[in-house]
C-alpha positions in Angstrom: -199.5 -104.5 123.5 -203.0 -105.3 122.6 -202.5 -103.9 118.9 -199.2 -106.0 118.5 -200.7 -109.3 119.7 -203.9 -109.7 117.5 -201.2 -108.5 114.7 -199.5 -111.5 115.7 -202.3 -113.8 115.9 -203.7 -112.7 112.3 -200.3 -113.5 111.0 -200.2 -116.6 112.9 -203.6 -117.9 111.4 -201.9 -116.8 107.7 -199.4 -118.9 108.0 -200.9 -121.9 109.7 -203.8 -122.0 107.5 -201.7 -122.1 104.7 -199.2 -124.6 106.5 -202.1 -127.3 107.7 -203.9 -128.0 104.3 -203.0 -131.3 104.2 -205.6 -133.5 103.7 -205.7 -134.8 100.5 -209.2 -134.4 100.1 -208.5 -130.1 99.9 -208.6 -130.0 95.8 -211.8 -132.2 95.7 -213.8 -131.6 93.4 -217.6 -130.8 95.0 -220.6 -132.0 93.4 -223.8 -129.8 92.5 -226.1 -131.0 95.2 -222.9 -130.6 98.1 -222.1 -127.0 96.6 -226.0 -126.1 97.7 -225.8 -127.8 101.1 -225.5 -125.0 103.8 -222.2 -125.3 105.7 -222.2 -126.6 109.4 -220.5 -124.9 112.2 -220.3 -126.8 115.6 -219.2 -124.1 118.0 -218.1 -125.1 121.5 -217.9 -122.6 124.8 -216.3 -124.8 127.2 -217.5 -124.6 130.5 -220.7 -123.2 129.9 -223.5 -124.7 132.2 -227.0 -124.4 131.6 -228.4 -121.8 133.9 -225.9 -119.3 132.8 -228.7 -118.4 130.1 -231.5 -116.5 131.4 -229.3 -114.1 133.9 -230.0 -111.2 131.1 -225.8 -111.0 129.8 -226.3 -112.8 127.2 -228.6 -111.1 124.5 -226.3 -112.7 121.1 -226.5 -116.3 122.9 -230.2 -115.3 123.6 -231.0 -114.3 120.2 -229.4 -117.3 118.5 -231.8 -119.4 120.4 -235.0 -117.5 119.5 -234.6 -117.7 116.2 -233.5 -121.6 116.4 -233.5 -124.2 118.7 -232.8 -125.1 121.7 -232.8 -127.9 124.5 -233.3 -127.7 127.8 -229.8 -128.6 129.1 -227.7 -130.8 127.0 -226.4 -134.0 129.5 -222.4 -134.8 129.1 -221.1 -137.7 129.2 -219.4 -139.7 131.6 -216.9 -138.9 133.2 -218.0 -134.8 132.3 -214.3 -133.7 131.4 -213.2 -131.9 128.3 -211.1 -134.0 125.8 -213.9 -137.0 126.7 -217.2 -134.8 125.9 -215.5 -132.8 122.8 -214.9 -135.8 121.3 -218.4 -137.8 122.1 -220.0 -135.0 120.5 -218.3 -135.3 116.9 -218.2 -139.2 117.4 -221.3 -139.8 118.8 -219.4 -142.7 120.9 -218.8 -142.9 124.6 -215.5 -142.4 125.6 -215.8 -145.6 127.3 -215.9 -146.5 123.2 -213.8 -143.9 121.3 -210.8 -144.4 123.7 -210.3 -140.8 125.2 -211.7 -142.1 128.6 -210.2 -138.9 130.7 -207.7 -135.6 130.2 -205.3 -138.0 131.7 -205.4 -141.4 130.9 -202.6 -144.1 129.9 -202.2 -146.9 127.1 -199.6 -149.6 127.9 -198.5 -149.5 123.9 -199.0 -145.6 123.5 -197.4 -144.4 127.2 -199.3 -141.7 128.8 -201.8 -138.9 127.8 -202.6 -135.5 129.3 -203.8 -131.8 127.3 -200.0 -130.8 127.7 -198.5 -134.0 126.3 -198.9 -132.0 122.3 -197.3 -135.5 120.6 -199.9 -137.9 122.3 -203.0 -135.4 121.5 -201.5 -134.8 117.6 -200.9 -139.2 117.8 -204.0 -140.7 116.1 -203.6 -143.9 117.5 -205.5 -142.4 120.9 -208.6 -141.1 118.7 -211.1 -144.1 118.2 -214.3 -143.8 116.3 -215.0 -141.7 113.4 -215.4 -138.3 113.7 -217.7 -135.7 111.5 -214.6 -133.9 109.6 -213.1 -137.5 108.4 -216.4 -139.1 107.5 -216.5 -135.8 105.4 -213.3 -135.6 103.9 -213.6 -139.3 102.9 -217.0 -138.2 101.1 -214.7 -134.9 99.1 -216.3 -132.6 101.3 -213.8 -130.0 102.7 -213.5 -129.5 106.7 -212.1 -126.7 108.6 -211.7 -127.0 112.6 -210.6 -124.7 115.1 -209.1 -126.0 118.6 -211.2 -129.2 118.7 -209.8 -132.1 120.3 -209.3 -135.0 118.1 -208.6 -132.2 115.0 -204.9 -132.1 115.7 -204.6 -135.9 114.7 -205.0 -137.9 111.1 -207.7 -140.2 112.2 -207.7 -143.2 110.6 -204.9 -141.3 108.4 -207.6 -138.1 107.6 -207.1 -134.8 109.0 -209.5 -132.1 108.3 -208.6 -129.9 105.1 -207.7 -127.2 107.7 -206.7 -127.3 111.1 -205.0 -124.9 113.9 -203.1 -126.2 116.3 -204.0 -125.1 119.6 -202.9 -121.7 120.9 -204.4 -120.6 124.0 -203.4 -117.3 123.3 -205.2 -116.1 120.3 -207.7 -113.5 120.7 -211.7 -114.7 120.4 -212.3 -112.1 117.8 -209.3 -114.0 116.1 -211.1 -117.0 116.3 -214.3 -116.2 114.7 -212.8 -113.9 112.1 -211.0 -117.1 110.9 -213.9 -119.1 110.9 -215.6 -116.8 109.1 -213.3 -116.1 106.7 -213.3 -120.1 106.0 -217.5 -119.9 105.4 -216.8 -116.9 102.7 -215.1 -119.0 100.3 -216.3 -119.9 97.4 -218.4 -123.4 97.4 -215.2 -125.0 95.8 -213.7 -124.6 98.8 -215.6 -123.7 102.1 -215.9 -125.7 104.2 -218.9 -128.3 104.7 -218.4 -128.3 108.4 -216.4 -126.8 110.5 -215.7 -126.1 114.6 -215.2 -123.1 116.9 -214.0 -123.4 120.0 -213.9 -120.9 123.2 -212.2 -121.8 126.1 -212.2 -118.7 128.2 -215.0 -119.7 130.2 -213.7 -122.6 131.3 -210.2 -121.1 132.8 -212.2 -118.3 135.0 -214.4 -120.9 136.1 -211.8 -122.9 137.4 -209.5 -120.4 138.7 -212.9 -118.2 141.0 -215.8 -120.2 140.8 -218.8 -120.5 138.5 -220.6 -117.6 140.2 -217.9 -115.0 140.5 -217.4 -111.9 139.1 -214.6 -113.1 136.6 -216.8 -116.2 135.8 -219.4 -113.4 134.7 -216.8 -111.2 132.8 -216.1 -114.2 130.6 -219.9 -115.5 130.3 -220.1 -111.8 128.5 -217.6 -111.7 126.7 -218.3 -115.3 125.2 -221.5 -113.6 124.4 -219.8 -111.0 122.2 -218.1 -113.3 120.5 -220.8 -115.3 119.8 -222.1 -111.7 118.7 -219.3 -111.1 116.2 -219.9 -113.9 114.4 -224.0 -113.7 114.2 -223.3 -110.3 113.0 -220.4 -111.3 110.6 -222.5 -113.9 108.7 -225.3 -111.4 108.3 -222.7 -108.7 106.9 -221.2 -111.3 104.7 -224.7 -112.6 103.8 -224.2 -116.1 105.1 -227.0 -115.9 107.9 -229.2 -118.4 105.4 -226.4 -120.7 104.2 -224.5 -121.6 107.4 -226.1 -124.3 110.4 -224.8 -123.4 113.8 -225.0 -125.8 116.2 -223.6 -124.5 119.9 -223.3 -126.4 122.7 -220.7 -127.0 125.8 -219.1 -130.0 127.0 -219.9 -129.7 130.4 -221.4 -127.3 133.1 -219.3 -126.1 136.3 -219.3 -126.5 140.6 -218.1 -124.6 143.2 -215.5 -126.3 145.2 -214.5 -124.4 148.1 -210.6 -124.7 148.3 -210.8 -126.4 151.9 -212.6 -129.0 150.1 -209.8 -131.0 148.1 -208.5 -134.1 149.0 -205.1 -135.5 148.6 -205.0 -138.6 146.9 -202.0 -140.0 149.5 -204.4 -139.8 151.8 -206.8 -142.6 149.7 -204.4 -144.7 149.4 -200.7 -145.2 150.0 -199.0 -144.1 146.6 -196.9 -147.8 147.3 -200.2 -149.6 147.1 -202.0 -147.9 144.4 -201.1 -145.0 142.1 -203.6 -141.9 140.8 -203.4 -142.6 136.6 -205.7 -139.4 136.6 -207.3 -136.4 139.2 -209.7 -134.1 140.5 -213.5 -135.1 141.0 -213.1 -138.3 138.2 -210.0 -139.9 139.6 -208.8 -143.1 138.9 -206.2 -145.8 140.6 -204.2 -148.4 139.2 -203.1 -150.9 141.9 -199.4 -151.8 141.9 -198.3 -155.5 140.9 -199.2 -157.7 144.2 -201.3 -154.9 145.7 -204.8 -155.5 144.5 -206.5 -156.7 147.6 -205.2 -154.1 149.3 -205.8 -151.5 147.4 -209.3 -152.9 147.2 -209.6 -153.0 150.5 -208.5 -149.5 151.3 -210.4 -147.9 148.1 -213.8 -149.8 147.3 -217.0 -148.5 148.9 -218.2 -145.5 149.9 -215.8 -143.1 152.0 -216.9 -139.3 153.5 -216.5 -137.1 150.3 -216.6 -140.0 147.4 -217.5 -143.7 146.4 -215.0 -145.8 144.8 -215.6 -149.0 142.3 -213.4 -151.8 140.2 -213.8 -150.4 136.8 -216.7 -153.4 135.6 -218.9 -152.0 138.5 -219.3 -148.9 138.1 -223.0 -147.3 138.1 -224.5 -148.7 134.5 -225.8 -145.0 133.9 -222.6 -143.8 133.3 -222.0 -146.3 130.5 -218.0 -146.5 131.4 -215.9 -149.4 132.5 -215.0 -151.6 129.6 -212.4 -149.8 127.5 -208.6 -151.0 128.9 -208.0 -147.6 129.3 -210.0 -147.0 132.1 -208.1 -147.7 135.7 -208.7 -150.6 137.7 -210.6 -148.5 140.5 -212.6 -145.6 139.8 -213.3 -143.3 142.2 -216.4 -140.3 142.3 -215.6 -137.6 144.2 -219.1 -135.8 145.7 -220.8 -132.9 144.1 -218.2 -130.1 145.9 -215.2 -131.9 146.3 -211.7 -132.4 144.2 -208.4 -134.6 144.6 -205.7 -133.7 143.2 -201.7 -134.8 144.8 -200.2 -133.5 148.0 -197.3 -131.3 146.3 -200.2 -129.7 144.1 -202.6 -129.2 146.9 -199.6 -127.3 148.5 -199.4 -124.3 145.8 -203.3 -123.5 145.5 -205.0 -120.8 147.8 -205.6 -121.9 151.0 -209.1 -120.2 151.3 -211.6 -118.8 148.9 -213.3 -120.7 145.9 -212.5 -122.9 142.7 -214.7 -124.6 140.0 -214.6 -128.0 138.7 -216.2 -130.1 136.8 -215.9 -134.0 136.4 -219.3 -134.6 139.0 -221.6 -137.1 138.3 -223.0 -136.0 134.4 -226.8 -135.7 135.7 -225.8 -133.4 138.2 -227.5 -129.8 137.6 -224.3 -127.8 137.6 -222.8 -130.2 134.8 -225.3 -129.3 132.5 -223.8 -128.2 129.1 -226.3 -126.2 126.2 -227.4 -127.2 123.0 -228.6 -124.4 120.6 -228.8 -124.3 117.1 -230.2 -121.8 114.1 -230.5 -121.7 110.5 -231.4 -122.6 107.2 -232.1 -126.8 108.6 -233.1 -125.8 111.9 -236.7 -125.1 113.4 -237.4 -121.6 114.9 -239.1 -120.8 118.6 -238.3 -124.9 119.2 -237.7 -126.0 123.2 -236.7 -130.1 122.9 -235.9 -132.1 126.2 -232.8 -132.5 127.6 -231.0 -134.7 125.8 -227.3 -136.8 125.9 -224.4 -135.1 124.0 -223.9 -138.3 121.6 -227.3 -137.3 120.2 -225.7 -134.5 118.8 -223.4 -136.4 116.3 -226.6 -138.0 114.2 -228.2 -134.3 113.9 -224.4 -132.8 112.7 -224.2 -136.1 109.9 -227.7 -135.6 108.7 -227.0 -131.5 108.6 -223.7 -132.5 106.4 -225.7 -134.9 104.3 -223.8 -138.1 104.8 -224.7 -141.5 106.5 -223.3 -141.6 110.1 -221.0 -144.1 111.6 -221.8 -146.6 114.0 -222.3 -144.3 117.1 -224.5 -144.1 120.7 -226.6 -141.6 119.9 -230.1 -141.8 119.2 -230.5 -138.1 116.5 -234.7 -139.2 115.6 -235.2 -137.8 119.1 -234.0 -134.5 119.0 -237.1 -132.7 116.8 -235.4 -129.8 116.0 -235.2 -130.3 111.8 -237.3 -128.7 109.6 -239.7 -131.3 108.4 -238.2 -133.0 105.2 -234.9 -133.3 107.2 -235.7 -135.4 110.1 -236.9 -138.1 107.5 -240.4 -137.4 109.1 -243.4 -135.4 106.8 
């Protein structure tokens, strides 16, 4: 069975990878000094907190980071969800900016977004800001992306010169055999950046915990992967003329499955209705039933705190964009929400993981690692926000970045000559 589905998946990426080259930036012509420029792959394990480095299982993840750099913890942004944090780091915007403000969020022109709704993530219209791959592609570089949110939709009418769209089911050795197949092409063609993404972690976190035994399984066998690919640029000879950057969109808590609450029980479904769930959860009052919904949600409750959008705590930069429901409410480091009727089909005991806690939390801490040709060796930088990460990515590409949140001078971990410092 194993045998016959990565024989699928290989012929799966054949056919898609021929079937996506649509940009029509893919013929460009490169110029001299671009054909030089290392290529730069961002590579996302999501899920992947901080402290899981340092437990001795993972020696690849490990040796990327001794011969690069690293920081201390990378800090998501608010609220520390997936689609949100993916997309801040190739934007460099908040999502309270670039418009993807949850997984779930709704639009009163656009109707209603979720991961599982594939015509609103594929519907530009949702993606604000400027991401790395269009900036490029409007510059004649080539892209290539694998699985990153936003990639799926022509942003401002770009899409990268390569795309997959997302399958949960193909193999990680899949994965970073296509990517690396994409970095081997000639410099007429390979990509100037491209993305990786794992999601592995993520799923076994959520489904037993951060610290259980399948929790560690995957932290492995992200490990490996990260392994094939170190040791597939080094047999294709690409170890000096590829930048990795790896990092994680957010980090992982236990929530013990006694500790959800229903979102009925916040409020009465007639008063206010749940636009999104678990610990980030937001309400949208009914027509006539503000004050009471106010009255019944704002403040601090056993378990969370709820706000009006406008008040919310000013370190989490989030509020403005329309997108963002009228009440927000925090659950507490430990505790989810989610509906009755969902409540109903988990487990009734044992442990879950979830992320969407307060960004400066310790167990949302994401990683930020990165090696090669641009990149200091033996360097440990602060802890620094994930919207730093897009002005390091643009100035690794070569191209002016876009008006973004993110302050890149900080981060220190350029060669000097590349951090426009001597």
């Amino acid at each position: 069975m194993h045998r016959i589905r990565v024989a699928a998946a290989a012929a799966f990426i054949a056919l898609v990878a021929i079937g996506c080259q649509s940009s029509p930036t893919s013929t460009a012509v490169v110029d001299a000094a671009a054909a030089t420029r290392p290529s730069v792959l961002l590579v996302s394990i999501d899920g992947f907190r901080a402290d899981y480095l340092g437990r001795g299982i993972t020696p690849n993840i490990d040796r990327l980071a001794a011969d690069g750099a690293r920081a201390r913890w990378l800090e998501p942004s608010y609220p520390s969800l997936t689609f949100p944090n993916h997309y801040s780091i190739v934007t460099g915007l908040r999502p309270d900016r670039h418009g993807i403000v949850n997984n779930t969020m709704e639009d009163p022109a656009l109707g209603a977004f979720s991961l599982g709704r594939r015509e609103a993530v594929g519907d530009g219209r949702w993606w604000g800001g400027e991401p790395v791959w269009v900036t490029a592609e409007n510059a004649g570089l080539p892209t290539a992306t694998l699985f990153w949110p936003g990639s799926e939709a022509a942003i401002g009418g770009v899409r990268p010169t390569r795309w997959l769209p997302y399958d949960g089911d193909l193999p990680d050795a899949s994965r970073v055999d296509t990517v690396l197949g994409w970095l081997s092409e000639p410099d007429t063609t390979r990509p100037r950046f491209a993305t990786l993404y794992f999601d592995a972690l993520d799923h076994a976190g959520h489904d037993a915990g951060p610290d259980s035994p399948e929790a560690t399984s995957a932290i492995v066998a992200m490990d490996a992967a990260i392994g094939r690919l170190l040791d597939g640029l080094e047999v294709r000879g690409l170890q000096d003329r590829v930048d990795i950057v790896l990092v994680s969109d957010h980090g992982m808590a236990e929530v013990p499955a006694t500790q959800v609450i229903a979102s009925e029980d916040m409020v009465d479904p007639a008063v206010a209705r749940a636009v999104s769930g678990g610990p980030a959860l937001g309400f949208e009052p009914l027509p006539g039933q503000v004050a009471q919904a106010e009255a019944k949600l704002l403040g601090t409750h056993p378990h969370y705190a709820c706000w009006r959008k406008h008040e919310l705590p000013p370190q989490w930069h989030y509020g403005k964009h329309p997108r963002v429901p009228a009440i927000i409410c925090q659950m507490d480091e430990g505790w989810s929400t989610a509906s009755r009727e969902r409540i109903a089909r988990w487990p009734r005991s044992g442990v879950r993981g979830a992320h969407g806690f307060d960004p400066a939390l310790p167990s949302m801490r994401a990683i930020f690692i990165a090696r090669g040709p641009s990149i200091r060796d033996g360097v440990v930088v602060p802890a620094f926000d994930n919207v730093d990460v897009y002005p390091l990515l643009m100035r690794l590409v070569g191209l002016p970045a876009a008006s973004n949140d993110g302050d890149g001078d900080a981060l220190g971990v350029l060669e000097p000559g590349l951090d426009g410092h001597p």
